[in-house]
N, C-alpha and C positions, 0 to 999 in steps of 0.2 A: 839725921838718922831716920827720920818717921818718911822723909821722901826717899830715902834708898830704900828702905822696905816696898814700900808703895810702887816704886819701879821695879823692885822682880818680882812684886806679886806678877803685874802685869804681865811682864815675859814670860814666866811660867807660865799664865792662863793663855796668853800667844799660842806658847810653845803647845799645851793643851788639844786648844781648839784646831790647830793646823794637823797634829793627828790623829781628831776624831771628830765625828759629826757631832753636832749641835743640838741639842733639844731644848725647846722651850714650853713648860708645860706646869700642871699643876699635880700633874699624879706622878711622879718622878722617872717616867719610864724614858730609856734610852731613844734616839733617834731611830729612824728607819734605816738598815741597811744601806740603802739605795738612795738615802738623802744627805747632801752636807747641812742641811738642816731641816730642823723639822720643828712646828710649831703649831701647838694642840691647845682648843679653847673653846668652850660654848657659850662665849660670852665678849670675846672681843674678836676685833680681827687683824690683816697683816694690812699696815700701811706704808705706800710704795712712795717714793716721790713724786709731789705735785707740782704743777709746774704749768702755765701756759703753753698756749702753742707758738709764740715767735722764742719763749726759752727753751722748748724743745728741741728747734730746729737750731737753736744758737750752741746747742752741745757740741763741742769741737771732737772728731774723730768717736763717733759713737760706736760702742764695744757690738758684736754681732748678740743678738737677743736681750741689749738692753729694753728692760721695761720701766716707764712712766707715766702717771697718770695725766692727761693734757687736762685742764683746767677750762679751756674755752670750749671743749669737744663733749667733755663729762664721760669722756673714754678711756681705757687703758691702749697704749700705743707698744709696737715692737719694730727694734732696728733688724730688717734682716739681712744686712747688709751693705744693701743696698741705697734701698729705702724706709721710712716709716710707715709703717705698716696699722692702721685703726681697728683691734683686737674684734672690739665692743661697737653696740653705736647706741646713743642716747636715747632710752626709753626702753631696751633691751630685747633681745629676740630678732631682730634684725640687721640687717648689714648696711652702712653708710653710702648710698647709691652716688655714680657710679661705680662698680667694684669689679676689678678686673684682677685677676691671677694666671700666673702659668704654671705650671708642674708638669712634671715628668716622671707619672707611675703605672706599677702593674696593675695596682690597685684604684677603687674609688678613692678620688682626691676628695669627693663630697659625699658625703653620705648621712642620712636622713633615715629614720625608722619612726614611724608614728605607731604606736599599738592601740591609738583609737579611731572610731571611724571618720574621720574628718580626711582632709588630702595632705602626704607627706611635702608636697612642694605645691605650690597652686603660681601660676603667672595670669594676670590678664590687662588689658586693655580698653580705655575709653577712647582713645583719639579713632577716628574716620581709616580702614583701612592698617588699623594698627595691628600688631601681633602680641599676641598673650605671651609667649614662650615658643622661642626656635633652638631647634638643636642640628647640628651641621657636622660635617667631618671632611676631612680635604684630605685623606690617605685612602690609598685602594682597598677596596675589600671593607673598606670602614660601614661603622654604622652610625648614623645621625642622631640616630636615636635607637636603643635597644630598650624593650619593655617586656619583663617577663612574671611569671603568675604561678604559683604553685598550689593555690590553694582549689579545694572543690568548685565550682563554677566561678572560680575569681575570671575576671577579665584583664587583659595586658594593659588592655589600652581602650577606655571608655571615651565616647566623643559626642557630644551633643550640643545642639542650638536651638534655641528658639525663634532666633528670626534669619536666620542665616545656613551655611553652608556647616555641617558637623566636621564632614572631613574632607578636606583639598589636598591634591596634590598637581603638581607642576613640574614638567622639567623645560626649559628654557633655553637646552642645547641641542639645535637640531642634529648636531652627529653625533649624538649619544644614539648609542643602540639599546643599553641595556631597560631593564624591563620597572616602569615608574612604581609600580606597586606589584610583589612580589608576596606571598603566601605560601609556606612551607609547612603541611600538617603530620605529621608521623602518628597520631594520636587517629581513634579511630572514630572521632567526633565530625564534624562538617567543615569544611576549611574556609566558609562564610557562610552569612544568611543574611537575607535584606527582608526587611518586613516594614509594611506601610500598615501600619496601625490606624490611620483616619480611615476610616470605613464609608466618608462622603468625599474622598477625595477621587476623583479623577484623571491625576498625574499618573505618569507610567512608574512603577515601582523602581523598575533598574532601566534607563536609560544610556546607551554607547551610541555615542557619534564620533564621526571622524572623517579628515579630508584628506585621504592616503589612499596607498595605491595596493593594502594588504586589504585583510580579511577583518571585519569589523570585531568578531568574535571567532574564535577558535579553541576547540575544547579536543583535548586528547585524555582516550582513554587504553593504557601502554598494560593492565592485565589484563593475559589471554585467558586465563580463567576467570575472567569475571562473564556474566551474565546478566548482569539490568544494562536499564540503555544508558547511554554517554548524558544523554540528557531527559530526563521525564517533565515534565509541565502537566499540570492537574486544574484546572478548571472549575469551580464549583456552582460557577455561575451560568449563566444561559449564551454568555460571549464564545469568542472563539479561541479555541487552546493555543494552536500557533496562527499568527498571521505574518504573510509574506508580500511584501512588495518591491517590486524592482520597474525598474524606468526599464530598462534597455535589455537585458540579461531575465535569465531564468530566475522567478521568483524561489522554486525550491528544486532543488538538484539532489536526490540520492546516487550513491555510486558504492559500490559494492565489490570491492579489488575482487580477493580470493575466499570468502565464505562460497559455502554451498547448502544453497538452502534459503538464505537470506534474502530480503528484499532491498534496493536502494531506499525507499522510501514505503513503510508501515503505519496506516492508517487505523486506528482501533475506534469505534462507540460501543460503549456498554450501556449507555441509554436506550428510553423508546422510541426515541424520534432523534432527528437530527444526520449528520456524516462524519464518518472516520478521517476522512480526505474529501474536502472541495475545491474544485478548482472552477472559476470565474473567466470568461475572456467576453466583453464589450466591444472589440472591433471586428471588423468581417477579417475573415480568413484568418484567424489568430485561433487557438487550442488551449481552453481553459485549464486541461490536462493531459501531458506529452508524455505521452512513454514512448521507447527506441530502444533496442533492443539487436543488437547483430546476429545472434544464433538464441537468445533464450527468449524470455516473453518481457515484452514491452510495460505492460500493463495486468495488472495480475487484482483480483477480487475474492475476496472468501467469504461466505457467511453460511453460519450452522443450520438456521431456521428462514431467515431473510432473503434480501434481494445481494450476492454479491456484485453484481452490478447493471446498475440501474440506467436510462437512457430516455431522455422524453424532448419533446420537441413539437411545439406547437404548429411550422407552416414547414420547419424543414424535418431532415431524416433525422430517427433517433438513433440511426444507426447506421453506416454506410463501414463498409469494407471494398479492399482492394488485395483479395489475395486469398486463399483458403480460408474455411471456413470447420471449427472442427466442433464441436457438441458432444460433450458425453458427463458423464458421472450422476451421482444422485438417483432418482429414479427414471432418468431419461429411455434407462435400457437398449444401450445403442447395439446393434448388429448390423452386418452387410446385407446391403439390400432395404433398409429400415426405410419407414417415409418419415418427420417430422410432423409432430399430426397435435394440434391443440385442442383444447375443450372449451367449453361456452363462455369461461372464463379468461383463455389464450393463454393456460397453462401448456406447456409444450413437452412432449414424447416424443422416443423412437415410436414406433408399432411396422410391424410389419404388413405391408401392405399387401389392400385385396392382391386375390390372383388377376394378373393381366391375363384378358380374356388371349387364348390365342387365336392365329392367323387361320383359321380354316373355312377356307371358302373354294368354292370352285365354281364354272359354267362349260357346256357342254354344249355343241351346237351343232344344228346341221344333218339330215338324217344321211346315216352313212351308205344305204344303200336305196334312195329311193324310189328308182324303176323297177325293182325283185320284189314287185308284186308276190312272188310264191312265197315269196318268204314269210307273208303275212296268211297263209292258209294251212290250215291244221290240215294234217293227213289224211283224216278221219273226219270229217266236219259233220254237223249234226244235221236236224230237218231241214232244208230250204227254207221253209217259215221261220223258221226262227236261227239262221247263220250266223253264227258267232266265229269272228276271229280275234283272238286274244294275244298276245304277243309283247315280249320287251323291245324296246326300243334302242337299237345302236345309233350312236349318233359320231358324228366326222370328226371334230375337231374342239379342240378346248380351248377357251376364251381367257381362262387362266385357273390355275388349280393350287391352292396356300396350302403346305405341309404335303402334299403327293397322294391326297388321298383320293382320287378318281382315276379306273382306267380306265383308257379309250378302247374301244373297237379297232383292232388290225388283222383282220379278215382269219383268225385262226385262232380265235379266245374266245369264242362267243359264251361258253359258261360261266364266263370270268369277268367280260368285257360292260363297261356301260355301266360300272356299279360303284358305286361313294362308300368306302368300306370308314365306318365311324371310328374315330381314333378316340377319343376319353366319352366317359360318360357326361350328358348332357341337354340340353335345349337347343334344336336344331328349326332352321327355317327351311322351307324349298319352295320354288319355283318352276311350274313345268307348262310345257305350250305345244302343242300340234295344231297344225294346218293341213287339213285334205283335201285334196283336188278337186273340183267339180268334176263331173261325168254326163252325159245326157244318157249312158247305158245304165246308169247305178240311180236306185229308187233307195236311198235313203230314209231310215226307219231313226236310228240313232247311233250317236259313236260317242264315245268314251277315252278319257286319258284317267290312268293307276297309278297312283304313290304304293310302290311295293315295297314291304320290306322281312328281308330275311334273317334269320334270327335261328344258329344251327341252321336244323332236318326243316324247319318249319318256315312259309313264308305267309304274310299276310298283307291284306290290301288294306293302307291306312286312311287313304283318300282317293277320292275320288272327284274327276269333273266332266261334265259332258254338251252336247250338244243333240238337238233334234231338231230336223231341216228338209224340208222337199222344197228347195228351189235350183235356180243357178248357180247361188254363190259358191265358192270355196267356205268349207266348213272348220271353224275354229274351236276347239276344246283346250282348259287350263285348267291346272288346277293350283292353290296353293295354301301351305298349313307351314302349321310349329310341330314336332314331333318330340317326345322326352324320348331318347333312347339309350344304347347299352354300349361300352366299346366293345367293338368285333360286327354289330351288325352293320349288313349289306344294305341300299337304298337302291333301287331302279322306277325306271316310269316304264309301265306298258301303255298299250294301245288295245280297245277292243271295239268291234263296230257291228250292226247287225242289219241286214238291209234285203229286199225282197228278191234281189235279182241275183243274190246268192253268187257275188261277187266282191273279192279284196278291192279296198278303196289304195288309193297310189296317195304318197304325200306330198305336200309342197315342197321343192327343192330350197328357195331360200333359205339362207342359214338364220336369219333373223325369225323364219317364223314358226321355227322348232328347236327348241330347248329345254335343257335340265339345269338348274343352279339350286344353290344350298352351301349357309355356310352356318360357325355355331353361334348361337345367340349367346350362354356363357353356359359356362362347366358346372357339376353338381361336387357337393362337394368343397367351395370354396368362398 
């Protein structure tokens, strides 16, 4: 009787437990919703089966998520299916190496949150050549590693070494196109920065090399409203901001498609000393600095207070040109007709230059008529003791005459004829000569040659030269001076002679040995 009770207590409590969760606990409260059982304790706990690891594996047909404790492992294991799976690993907080899974989710299969400063995962390395931690992906568009940061100056991805390389990258396919290290900023911070903090170091900060047939660097800047340059470099030291070197090719090349206004290549110093732009050339016929140019300018210089550019040369030219030449702006003062004119210093201006003295000259030769002795005897002549004949002098032919200003004698001007009429005001020279004939009838007392000049109503003799003679010779009279005069006045040479026998003297025909000349020394005025 006591065993048939005892067996439906059983079935009951069967029948019980198959329609409702389990609790096991000491404050009487029901199970969890969501558990078929539940088991509450702060002071014991749940113990699973234990079991070695060859009775592990000896479990025939193991249920999917069975769990048991392995005894040789000191771990809790899971069947997931498959295989045994090692929960736990011995000493806790880590994973039993090596450990390999695959999954297939949306989500992180691993995920890791530390909220103290220490690192959520760390990998590293002592073998030669060994890796800390790699991360790979073999689908397109994949990421090998994605690292991101939300917080105030958090960093994605911090890299550093102390005796070695912080950050490598490689790619090992040469028909791969795509780009080994790619940076994409939206934010409006810097999208790198390299900074060599050793301040005794002498290594170059950012080094690119390469054995290709592009462009070593290449930097695009795609807004049209932006306005700084695509690249600034700052200096603070006494080195040089950029340096260029090329074996074969242009060490620096500007090119300037469609701005207007722009230079290919902009040189600036804001220092006191020093260059914006240097260019260096070591062999003959080589150009430390090439500009070319097809319609605009080649080589362009500006400075506000300075030398925009500069040129020196010790044995050869600091300067040679092959083609026009043009100077103006600043205080140059350029005008048509300008001369370039320097000071003691070889500062250099326009100015306009003196007056070119002009062309005026003449000579006058030859007396035009002189056997008409009458012509040389006043109508009216004074005492025989003292005969005076005074008279201008026609002369034959002109020798050459600058600007027109002499006329000749042509037998029908005589008021007009024989006279240097002054064209500008100024400093005049002349030259004049007669020759008279011997005679054995003429008793020579003396004779005379007149610089006359008229001026208006009024005429005056400004020089004078002469001779006194009783012998055989032919008699020679000159005279010659500088005169200041006036434009408009008239210039003639008389003749006057006075002689006992109260007789005109005849002149000597040669044209060499009777003459007027006069030309201007320079203009007043200028």
């Amino acid at each position: 009787m006591k065993k048939l009770i005892l067996l439906s207590s059983m079935i009951i409590l069967a029948l019980c437990i198959k329609a409702q969760s389990v609790a096991v606990n000491t404050d009487g409260n029901a199970a969890h919703g969501s558990s078929i059982f539940e088991a509450k304790s702060t002071t014991k706990g749940l113990l699973i089966p234990r079991m070695t690891s060859a009775q592990r594996s000896a479990i025939a047909a193991p249920a999917l998520g069975l769990l048991v404790f392995d005894t040789d492992t000191k771990t809790i294991w899971a069947f997931n299916g498959i295989a045994w799976s090692n929960l736990t690993s011995a000493g806790g907080g880590s994973l039993t190496l090596p450990f390999s899974q695959s999954v297939n989710m949306a989500t992180s299969p691993f995920l890791l949150t530390n909220q103290g400063t220490g690192a959520a995962i760390e990998g590293s390395s002592t073998a030669q050549f060994g890796i800390g931690m790699t991360a790979k992906t073999t689908g397109d568009g994949g990421w090998g590693l994605y690292a991101f940061s939300n917080g105030a100056g958090a960093k994605s991805i911090n890299s550093f070494a102390d005796n070695g390389t912080a950050f490598h990258g490689e790619n090992n396919n040469p028909a791969n196109t795509n780009t080994l290290m790619n940076l994409f900023n939206k934010g409006a911070g810097k999208t790198g920065s390299f900074q060599l903090a050793n301040s005794s170091s002498t290594s170059a900060n950012v080094q690119i090399a390469g054995n290709h047939l592009g462009e070593q660097l290449k930097i695009y800047q795609t807004n049209a409203a932006n306005t700084s340059p695509a690249v600034s470099i700052e200096n603070a030291g006494s080195g040089t901001g950029v340096e260029v070197i090329s074996t074969t090719g242009y060490a620096v090349k500007g090119v300037t498609n469609t701005a207007t206004g722009f230079a290919g290549v902009h040189g600036s110093n804001n220092g006191t000393a020093g260059s914006g732009v240097i260019g260096v050339s070591h062999a003959p016929n080589t150009q430390g600095v090439y500009g070319n140019s097809s319609s605009g300018i080649g080589v362009r210089g500006l400075s506000n207070s300075g030398t925009a550019l500069y040129g020196n040369s010790s044995t050869g030219y600091a300067l040679e040109t092959n083609g026009k030449i043009k100077i103006a702006g600043g205080n140059t003062n350029p005008s048509a007709g300008a001369v370039l004119t320097s000071d003691a210093t070889g500062n250099a201006t326009w100015q306009t230059p003196a007056a070119v003295t002009p062309k005026i000259a003449f000579r006058a030769a030859g007396i035009a008529d002189p056997t008409n002795v009458d012509n040389m005897i006043p109508s009216s002549p004074p005492a025989p003791e003292s005969y005076v004949i005074r008279k201008k002098v026609d002369f034959a032919a002109l020798s050459y005459d600058f600007g027109g200003v002499y006329t000749l004698y042509n037998g029908s001007n005589e008021s007009t004829a024989s006279k240097f009429t002054v064209p500008m005001t100024g400093l005049y020279h002349f030259d004049a000569q007669f020759e008279f004939l011997f005679a054995v009838t003429f008793d020579y007392r003396e004779i005379e040659i007149s610089l006359m000049v008229q001026r208006g109503a009024e005429t005056f003799e400004m020089a004078r030269g002469g001779s006194y003679i009783n012998s055989v010779d032919n008699t020679i009279a000159s005279v010659s001076t500088d005169l200041t005069l006036l434009a408009g006045d008239k210039v003639y040479v008389a003749a006057r002679q006075n002689n006992l026998s109260s007789l005109p003297s005849a002149f000597v025909s040669q044209v060499n040995s009777n003459f007027f000349s006069g030309h201007l020394v320079f203009p007043f005025g200028n």
